[in-house]
BANU-172745 format. One record per residue (C-alpha): z negated, y negated, x negated; chain; residue in three letters; residue number from 1. Coordinates in steps of 0.1 Angstrom, whole numbers, padded with zeros to 4 digits. Each point is the difference from the previous one (the first is absolute). Layout:
<atoms>
<<Z Y X> "A" "ALA" NUM>
...
</atoms>
This chain:
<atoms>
<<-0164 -0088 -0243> "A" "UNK" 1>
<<0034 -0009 0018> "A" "UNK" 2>
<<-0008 0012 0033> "A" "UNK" 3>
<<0024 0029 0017> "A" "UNK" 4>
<<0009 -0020 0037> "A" "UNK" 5>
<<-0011 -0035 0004> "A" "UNK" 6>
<<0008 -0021 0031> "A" "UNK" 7>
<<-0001 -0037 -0003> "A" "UNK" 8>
<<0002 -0022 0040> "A" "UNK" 9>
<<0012 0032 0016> "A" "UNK" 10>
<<0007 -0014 0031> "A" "UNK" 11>
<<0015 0017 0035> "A" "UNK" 12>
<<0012 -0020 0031> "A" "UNK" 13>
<<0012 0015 0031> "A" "UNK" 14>
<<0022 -0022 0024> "A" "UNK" 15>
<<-0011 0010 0038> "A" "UNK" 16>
<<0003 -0015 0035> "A" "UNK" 17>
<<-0038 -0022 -0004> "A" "UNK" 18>
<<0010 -0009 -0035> "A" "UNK" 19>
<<-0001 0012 -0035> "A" "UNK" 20>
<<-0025 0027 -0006> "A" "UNK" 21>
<<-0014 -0002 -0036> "A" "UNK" 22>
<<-0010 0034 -0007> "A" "UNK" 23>
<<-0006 -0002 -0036> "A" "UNK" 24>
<<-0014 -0034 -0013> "A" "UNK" 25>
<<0004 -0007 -0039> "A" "UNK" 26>
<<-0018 0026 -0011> "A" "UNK" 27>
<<-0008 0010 -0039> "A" "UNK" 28>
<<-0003 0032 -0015> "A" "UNK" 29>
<<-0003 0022 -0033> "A" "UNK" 30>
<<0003 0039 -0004> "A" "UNK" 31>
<<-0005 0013 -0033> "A" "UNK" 32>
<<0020 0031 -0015> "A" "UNK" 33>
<<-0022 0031 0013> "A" "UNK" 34>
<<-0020 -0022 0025> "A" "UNK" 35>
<<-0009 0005 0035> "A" "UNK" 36>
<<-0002 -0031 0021> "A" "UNK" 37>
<<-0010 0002 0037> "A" "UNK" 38>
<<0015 -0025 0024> "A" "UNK" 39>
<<-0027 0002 0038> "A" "UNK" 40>
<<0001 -0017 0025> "A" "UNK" 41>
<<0003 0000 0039> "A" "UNK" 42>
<<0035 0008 0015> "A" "UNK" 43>
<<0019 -0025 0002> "A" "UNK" 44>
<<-0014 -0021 -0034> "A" "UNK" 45>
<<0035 0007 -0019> "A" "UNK" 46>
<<-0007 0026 -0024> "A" "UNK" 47>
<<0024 0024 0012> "A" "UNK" 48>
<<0029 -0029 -0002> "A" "UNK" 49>
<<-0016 -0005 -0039> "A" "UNK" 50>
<<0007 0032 -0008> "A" "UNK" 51>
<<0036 0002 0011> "A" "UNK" 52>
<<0006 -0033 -0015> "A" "UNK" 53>
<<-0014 0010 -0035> "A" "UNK" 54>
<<0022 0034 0003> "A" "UNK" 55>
<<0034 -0023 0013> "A" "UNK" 56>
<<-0001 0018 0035> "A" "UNK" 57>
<<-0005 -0034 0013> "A" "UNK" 58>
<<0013 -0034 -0019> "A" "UNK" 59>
<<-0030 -0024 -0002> "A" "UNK" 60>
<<0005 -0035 0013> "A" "UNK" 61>
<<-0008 -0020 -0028> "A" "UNK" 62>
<<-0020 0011 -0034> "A" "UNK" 63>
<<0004 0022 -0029> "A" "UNK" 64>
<<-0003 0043 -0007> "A" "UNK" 65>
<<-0003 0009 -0036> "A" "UNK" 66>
<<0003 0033 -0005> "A" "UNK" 67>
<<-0006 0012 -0037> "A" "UNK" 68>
<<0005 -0035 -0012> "A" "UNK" 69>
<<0038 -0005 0021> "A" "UNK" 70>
<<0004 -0023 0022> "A" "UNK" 71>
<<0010 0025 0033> "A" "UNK" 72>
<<-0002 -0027 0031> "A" "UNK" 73>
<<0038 0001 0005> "A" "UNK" 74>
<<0015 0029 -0016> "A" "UNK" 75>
<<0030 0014 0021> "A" "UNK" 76>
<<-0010 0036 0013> "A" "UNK" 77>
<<0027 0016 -0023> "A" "UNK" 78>
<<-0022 -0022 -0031> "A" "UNK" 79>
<<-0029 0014 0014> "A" "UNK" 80>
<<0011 0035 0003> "A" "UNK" 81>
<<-0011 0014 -0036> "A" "UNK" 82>
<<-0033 -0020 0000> "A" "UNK" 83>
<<-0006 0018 0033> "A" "UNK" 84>
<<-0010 0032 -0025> "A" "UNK" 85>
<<-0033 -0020 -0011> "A" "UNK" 86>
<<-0009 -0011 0036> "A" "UNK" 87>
<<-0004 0015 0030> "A" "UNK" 88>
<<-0020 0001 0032> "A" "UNK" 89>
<<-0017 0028 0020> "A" "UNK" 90>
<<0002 -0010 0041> "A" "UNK" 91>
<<-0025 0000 0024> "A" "UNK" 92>
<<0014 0027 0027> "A" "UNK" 93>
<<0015 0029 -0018> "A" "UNK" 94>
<<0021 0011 0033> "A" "UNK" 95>
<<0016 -0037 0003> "A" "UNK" 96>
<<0008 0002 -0037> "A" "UNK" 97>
<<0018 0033 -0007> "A" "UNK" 98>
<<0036 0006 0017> "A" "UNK" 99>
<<-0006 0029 0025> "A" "UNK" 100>
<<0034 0021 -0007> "A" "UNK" 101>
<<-0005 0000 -0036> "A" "UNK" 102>
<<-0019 0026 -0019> "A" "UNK" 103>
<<-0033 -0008 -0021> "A" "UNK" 104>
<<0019 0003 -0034> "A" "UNK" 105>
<<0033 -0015 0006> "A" "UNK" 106>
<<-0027 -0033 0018> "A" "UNK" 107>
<<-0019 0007 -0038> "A" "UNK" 108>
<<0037 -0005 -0016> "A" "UNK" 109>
<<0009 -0030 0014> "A" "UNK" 110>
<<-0016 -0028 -0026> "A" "UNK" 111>
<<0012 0020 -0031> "A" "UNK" 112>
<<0036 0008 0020> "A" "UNK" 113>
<<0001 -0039 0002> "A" "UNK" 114>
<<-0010 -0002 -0037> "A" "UNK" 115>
<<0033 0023 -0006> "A" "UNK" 116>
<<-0014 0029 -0010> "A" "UNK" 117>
<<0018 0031 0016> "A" "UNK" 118>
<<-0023 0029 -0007> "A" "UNK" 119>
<<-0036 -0010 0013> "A" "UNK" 120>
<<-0011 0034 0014> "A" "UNK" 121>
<<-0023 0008 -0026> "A" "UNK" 122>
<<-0021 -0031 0001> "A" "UNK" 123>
<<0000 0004 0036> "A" "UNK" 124>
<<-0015 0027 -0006> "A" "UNK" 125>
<<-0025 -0009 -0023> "A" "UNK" 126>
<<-0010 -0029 0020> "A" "UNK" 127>
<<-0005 0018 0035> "A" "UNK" 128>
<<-0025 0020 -0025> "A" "UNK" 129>
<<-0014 -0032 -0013> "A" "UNK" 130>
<<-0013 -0009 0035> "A" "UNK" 131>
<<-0013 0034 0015> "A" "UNK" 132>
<<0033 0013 0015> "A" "UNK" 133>
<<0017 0030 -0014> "A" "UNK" 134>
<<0035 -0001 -0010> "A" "UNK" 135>
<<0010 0021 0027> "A" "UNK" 136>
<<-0006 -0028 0022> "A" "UNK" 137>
<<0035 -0016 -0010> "A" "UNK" 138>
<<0022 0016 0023> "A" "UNK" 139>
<<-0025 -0006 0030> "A" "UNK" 140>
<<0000 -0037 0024> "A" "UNK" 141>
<<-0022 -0020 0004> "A" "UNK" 142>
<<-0008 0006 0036> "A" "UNK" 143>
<<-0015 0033 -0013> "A" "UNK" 144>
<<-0029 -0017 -0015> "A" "UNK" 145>
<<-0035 -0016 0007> "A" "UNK" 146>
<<-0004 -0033 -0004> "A" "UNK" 147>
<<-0017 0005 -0032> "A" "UNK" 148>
<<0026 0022 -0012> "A" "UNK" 149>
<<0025 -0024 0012> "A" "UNK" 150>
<<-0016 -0032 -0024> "A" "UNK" 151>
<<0001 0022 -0029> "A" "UNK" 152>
<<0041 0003 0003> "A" "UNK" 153>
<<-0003 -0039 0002> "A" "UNK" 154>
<<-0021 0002 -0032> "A" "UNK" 155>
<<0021 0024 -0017> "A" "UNK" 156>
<<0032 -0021 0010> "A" "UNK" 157>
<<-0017 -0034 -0018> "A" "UNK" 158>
<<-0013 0022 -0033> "A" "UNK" 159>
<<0031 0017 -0008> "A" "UNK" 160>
<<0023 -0029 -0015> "A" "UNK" 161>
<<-0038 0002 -0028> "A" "UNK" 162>
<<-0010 -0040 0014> "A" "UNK" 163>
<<-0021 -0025 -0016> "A" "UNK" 164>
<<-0013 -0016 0031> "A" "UNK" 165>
<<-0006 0014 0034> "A" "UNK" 166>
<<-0003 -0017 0034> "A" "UNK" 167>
<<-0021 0018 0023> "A" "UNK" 168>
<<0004 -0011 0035> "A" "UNK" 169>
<<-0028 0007 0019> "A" "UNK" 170>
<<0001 0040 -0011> "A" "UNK" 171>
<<-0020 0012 0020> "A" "UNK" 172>
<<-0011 -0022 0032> "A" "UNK" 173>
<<0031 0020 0021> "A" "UNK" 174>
<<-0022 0035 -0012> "A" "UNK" 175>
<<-0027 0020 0017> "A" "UNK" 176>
<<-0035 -0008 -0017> "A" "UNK" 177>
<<-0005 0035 -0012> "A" "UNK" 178>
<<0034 -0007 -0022> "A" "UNK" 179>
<<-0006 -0034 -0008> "A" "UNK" 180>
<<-0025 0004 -0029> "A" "UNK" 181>
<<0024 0034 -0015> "A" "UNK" 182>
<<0029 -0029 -0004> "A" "UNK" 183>
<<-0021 -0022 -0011> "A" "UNK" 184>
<<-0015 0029 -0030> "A" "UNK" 185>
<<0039 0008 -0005> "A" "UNK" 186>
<<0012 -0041 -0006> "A" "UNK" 187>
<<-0033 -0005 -0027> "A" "UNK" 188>
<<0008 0031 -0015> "A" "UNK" 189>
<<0037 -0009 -0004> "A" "UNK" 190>
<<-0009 -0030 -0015> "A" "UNK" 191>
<<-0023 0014 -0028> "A" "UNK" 192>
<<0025 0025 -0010> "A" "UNK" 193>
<<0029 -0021 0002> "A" "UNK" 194>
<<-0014 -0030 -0013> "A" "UNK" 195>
<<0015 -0024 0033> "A" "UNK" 196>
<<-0008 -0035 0012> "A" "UNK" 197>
<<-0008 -0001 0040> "A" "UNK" 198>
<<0002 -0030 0024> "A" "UNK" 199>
<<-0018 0023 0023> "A" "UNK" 200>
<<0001 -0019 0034> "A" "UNK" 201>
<<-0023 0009 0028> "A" "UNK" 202>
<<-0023 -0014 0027> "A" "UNK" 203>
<<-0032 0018 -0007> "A" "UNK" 204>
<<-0022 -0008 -0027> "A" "UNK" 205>
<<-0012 0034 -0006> "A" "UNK" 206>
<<0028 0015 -0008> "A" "UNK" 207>
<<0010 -0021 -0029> "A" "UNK" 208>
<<-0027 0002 -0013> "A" "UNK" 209>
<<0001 0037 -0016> "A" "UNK" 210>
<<0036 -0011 -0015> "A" "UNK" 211>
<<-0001 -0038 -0010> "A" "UNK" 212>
<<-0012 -0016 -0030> "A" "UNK" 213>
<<0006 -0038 0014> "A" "UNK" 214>
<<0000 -0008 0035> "A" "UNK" 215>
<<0020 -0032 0018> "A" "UNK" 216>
<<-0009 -0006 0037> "A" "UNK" 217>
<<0021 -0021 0020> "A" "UNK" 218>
<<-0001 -0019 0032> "A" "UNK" 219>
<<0026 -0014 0020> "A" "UNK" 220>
<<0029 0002 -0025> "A" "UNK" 221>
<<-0025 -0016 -0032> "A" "UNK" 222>
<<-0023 0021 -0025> "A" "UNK" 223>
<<-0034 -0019 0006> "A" "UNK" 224>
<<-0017 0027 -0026> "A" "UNK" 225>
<<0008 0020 -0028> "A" "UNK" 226>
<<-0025 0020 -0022> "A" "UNK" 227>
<<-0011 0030 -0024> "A" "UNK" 228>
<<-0004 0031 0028> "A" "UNK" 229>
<<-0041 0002 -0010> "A" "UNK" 230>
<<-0002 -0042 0002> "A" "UNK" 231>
<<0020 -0005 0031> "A" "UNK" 232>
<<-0020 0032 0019> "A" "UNK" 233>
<<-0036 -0007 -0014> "A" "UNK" 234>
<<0002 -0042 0001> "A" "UNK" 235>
<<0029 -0013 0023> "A" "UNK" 236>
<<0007 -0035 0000> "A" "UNK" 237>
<<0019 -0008 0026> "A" "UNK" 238>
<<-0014 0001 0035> "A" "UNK" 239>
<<0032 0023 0016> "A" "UNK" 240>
<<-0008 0022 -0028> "A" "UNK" 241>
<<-0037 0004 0008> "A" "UNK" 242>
<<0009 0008 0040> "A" "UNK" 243>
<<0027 0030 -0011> "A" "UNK" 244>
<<-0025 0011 -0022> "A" "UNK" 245>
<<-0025 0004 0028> "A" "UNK" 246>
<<0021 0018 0022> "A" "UNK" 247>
<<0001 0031 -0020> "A" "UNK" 248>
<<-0022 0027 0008> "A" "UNK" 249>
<<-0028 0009 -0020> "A" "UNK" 250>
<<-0007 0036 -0007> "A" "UNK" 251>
<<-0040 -0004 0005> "A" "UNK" 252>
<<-0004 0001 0040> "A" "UNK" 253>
<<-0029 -0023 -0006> "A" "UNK" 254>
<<0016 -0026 -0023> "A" "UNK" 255>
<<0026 0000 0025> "A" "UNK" 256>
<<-0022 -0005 0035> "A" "UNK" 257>
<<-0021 -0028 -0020> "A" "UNK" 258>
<<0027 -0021 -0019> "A" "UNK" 259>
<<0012 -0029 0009> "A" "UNK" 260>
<<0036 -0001 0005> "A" "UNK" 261>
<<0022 -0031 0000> "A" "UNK" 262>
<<0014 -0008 0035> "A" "UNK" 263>
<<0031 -0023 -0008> "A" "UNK" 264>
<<0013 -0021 0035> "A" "UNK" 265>
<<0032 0006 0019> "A" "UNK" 266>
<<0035 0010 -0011> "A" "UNK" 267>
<<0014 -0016 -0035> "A" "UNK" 268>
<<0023 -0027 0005> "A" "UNK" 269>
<<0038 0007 0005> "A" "UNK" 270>
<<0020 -0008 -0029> "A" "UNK" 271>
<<0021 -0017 0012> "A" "UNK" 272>
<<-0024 -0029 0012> "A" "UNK" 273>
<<-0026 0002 -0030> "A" "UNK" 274>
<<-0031 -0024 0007> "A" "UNK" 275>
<<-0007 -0028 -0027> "A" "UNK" 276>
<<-0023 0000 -0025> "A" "UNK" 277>
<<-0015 0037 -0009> "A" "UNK" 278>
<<0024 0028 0022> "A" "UNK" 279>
<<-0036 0017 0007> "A" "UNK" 280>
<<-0019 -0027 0009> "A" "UNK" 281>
<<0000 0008 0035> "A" "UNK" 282>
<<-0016 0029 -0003> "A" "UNK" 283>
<<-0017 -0006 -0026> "A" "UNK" 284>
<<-0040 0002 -0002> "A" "UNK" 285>
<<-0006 -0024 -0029> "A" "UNK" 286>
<<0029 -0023 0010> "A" "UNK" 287>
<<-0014 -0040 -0004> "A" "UNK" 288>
<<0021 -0028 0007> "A" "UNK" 289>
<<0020 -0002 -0034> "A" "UNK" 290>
<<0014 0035 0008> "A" "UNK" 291>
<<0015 -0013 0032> "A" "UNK" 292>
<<0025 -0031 -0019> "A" "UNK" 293>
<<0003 0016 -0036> "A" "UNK" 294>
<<0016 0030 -0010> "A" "UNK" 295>
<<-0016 0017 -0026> "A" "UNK" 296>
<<0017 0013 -0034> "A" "UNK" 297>
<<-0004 0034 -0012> "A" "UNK" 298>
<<-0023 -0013 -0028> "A" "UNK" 299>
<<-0014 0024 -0031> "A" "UNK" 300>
<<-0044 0001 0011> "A" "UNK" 301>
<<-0024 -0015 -0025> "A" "UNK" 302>
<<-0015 0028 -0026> "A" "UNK" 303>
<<0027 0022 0017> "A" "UNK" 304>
<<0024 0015 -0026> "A" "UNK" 305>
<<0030 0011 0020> "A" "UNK" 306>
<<-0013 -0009 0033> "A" "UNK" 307>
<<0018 -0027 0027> "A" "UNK" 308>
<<-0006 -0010 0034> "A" "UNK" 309>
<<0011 -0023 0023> "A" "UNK" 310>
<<-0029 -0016 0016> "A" "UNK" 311>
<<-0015 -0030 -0003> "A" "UNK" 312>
<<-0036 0015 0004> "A" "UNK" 313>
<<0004 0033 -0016> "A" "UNK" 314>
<<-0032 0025 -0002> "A" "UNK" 315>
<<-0006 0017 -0038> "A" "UNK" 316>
<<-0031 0017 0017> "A" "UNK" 317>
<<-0002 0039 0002> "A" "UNK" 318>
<<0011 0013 0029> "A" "UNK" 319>
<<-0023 0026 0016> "A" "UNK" 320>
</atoms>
């Protein structure tokens, strides 16, 4: 099946004073029609400079975004304009995000206003319904809302043009933890009814995981794995995989005193002066000396349907 977004090299460079700062390094990726792919990693890897590029907020350096089999790496913005109805992104702080002096529905409005249609109320409407607000809500701003409240506008704003694909950007890191898991309900929910593909981008583990059927985890601007959600989170292969892994709490207090957890050494690299060889071989606990000279491709695992990594030593074992 003809995949829904594919990106092919995507690559991102930024020019600064110490040089140019690769952000996003050739990476590959498929998202299937009604898929959710999540995108982890630690700040700074490059996934929230993927997602802009694969929704043209950003231009990519060099490589390719296909986008329901069309070639979309340099449309104009007016050429992207009615493709901007099938794809759309959710932001990471609501506040940031919506314009302070204009109300909830005419903030609602805006992407079908841009798609020329002049009489949007009622789907406003519907939508601010769709997500747990009642239509009342319109005429209020958005400074009169919680956060959670807040990042429900944002997701009524990227459902009402009906999408195919969503970014999420980090939904719900800028929330309170008591609201983080009622987004999190809201966005899987959305997607069963409606039947929508998620690049759902975030940097803890444990929240993808109750909306994402595939997983891709990056590391300084490269995907070194990408899995099934049961393969990646019962047998990860790849060693930075393993150490995010270990970091999330367990909910048995004794599991969690007697575990071992994975203690990865110092700060990653900057991006902007990558070491050679493996990027996480510095603080990597398996790394031999092979790691430190040759870079490892992201390469499909033996006996692995589906599965990649990009290690040279990679672990099939379970992971306990």
């Amino acid at each position: 099946m003809t995949p829904l977004l594919s990106l092919d090299g995507l690559t991102k460079t930024f020019p600064t004073r110490r040089g140019t700062v690769r952000a996003v390094d050739g990476i590959d990726l498929q998202v299937r029609a009604g898929e959710a792919l999540g995108l982890v990693g630690e700040s700074g890897c490059g996934k929230s400079t993927t997602g802009r590029m694969l929704v043209r907020l950003l231009d990519p350096t060099a490589g390719r975004i296909t986008f329901d089999g069309r070639d979309i790496t340099g449309l104009s913005q007016r050429r992207m304009r009615p493709l901007r109805r099938d794809l759309q992104i959710i932001f990471q702080d609501p506040f940031a995000s919506l314009n302070p002096r204009h109300t909830v529905g005419s903030i609602v409005a805006a992407p079908l206003r841009a798609q020329g249609e002049d009489d949007p109320a009622s789907r406003v409407r519907e939508m601010l319904e769709f997500v747990g607000l009642g239509a009342e809500h319109a005429d209020r701003y958005p400074h009169e809302f919680s956060g959670g409240q807040a990042q429900r506008i944002g997701i009524a704003r990227a459902l009402v043009t009906g999408p195919r694909l969503v970014v999420a950007d980090e939904p719900v890191s800028a929330l309170d933890v008591s609201i983080q898991a009622q987004i999190v309900n809201l966005l899987a929910g959305l997607r069963r009814r409606l039947g929508l593909a998620y690049v759902f981008i975030a940097h803890d583990l444990a929240v993808v995981r109750h909306v994402c059927d595939r997983i891709a985890v990056m590391y300084l601007g490269r995907i070194v794995e990408i899995a099934d959600r049961d393969a990646l989170y019962g047998a990860p292969a790849h060693p930075y995989t393993r150490a995010l892994l270990s970091a999330i709490p367990l909910p048995d207090p004794v599991a969690e005193r007697t575990r071992e957890r994975i203690v990865l050494r110092g700060d990653p690299p900057s991006p902007s002066a990558p070491p050679p060889g493996c990027a996480f071989h510095p603080r990597c606990f398996k790394a031999q000396d092979r790691c430190r000279v040759e870079r490892p491709p992201l390469a499909p695992l033996d006996g692995a349907a589906g599965r990649a990594a990009a290690c040279h030593f990679p672990e099939l074992g379970p992971f306990a």
